[in-house]
N, C-alpha and C positions, 0 to 999 in steps of 0.2 A: 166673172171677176168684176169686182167693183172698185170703183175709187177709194173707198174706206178699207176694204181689206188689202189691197196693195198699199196703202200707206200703214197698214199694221203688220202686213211681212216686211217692208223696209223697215221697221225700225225693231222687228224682230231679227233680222240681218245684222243689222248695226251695232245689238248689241253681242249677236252669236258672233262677228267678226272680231269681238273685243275677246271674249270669253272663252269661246273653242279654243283658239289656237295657244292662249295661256294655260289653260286646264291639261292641255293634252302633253305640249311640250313639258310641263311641270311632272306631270306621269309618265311622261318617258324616261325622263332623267331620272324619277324616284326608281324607274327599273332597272335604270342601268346602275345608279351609283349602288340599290340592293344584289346585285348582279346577279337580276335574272333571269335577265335576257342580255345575248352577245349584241354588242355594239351594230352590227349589220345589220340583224335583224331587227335592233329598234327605227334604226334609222329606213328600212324599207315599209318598218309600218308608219313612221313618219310621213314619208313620200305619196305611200298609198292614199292616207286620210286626208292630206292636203291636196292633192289630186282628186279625190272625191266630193270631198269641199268645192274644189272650183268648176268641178261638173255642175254638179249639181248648182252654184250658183249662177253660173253661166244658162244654163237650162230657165231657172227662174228670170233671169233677165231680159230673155229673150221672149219669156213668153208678159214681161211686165211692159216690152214696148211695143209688142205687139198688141197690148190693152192700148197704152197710150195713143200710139200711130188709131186704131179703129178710132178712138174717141175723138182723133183731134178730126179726122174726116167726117165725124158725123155731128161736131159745132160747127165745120167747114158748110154742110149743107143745109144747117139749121140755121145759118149764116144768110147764107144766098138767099134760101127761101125769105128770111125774114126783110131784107134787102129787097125783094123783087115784094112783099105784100105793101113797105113802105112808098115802092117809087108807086104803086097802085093805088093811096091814098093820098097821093102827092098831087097825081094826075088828075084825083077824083075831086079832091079840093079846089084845083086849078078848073075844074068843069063848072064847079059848083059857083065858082066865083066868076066865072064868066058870063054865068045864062044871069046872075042876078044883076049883072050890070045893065 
């Protein structure tokens, strides 16, 4: 996973969290008011899809921080490392400036 493609499922998320749940509640009710289905059992395929929904986006969440959490550890050490090359050229400049005195 990359940083560009998690920001292209978030806002493919964003707009399925608008859309889904309109679309489907709007086809439920078109079944019930056509009655074609008994009230329970719309309402248990309601439950279900929204339920599956939140698996599934709980699933993708978990695995979107666990991109984040890896990346932020590995600026973490790209960090330090670049930290420990500076105070080396720090030291090295302080050398340099002292044998010329």
């Amino acid at each position: 996973m990359t940083l560009e493609k998690l920001k292209k499922q978030l806002l493919w998320w964003n707009k399925a969290a608008v859309v889904a749940p309109i679309f489907v509640t709007t086809f439920l009710v078109l079944l019930w008011y056509a009655s074609i289905c008994p009230p329970d059992q719309l309402f248990l395929t309601a439950c279900g899809l929204y339920f599956a929904t939140a698996v599934i986006w709980w699933w993708w969440t978990m695995r979107g921080i666990a991109y984040l959490v890896a990346l932020m550890q590995k600026i973490q050490e790209d960090m330090l490392e670049a930290s420990k090359d500076l105070k080396s050229i720090r030291n090295e400049i302080q050398v340099d400036n002292q044998s010329t005195k």
